[in-house]
C-alpha positions in Angstrom: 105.0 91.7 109.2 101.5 93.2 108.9 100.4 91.2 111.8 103.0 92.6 113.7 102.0 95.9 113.1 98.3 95.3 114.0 99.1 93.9 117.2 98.4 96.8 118.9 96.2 98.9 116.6 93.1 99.2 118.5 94.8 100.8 121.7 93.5 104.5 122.0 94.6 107.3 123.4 94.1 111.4 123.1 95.7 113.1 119.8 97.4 116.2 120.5 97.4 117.3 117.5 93.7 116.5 116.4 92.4 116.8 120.1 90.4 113.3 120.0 90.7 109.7 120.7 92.5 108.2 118.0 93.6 104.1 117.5 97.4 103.8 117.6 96.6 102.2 114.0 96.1 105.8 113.2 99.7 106.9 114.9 101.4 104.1 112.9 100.5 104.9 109.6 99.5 108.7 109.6 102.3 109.7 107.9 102.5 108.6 104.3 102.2 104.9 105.6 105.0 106.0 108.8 104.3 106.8 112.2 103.6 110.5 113.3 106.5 112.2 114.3 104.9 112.5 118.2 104.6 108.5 118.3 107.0 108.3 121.0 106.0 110.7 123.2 102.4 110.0 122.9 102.7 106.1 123.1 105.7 105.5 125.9 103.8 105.1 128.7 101.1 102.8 127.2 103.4 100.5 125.0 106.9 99.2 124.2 106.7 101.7 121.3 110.3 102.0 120.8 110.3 98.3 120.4 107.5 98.0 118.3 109.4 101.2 115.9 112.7 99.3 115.8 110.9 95.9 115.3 108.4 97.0 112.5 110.5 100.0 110.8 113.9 100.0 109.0 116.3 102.8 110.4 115.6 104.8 106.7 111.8 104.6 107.6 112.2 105.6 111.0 115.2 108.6 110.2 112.3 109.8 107.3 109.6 109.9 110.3 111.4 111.7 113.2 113.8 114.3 111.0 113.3 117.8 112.0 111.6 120.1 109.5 113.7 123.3 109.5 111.5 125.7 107.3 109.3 128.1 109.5 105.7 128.5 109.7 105.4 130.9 107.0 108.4 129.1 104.9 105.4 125.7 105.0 102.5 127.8 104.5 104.0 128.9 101.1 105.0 125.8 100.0 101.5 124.3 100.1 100.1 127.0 98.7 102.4 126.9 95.8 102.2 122.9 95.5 98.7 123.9 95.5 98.5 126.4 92.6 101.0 123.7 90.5 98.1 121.3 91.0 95.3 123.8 89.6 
């Protein structure tokens, strides 16, 4: 399987969220060792992607990756800090 995965790691592209050329190994693995939530949208038009997701990913993996974080801004900015404190 890990050769599958590398297949396509050293395609680049611009990160929206960091605002520089990353590899798409980045992308596939950014995430706790899962894809970044944006891997779709960023990846479409340069790759199969959703092949490569559904190919490489079990439907747990890829349902952990892509669920929708409901807390707002302030709600996540807490919860680090107080994750943060714990750790101290």
């Amino acid at each position: 399987m890990e050769e599958a995965l590398k297949k396509y790691d050293e395609e680049k592209l611009r990160c929206r969220m960091l605002g520089d050329f990353v590899p798409f190994m980045y992308c596939r693995k950014m995430n706790e060792k899962l894809p970044c939530k944006l891997i779709i949208n960023c990846w479409q038009q340069k790759l199969p992607i959703l092949d490569f997701l559904n190919e490489n990913f079990s439907k747990d993996e890829l349902t952990k990756c892509f669920k929708q974080d409901d807390r707002s801004r302030i709600e996540k900015i807490h919860d680090l800090v107080a994750k943060a404190t714990e750790e101290k």
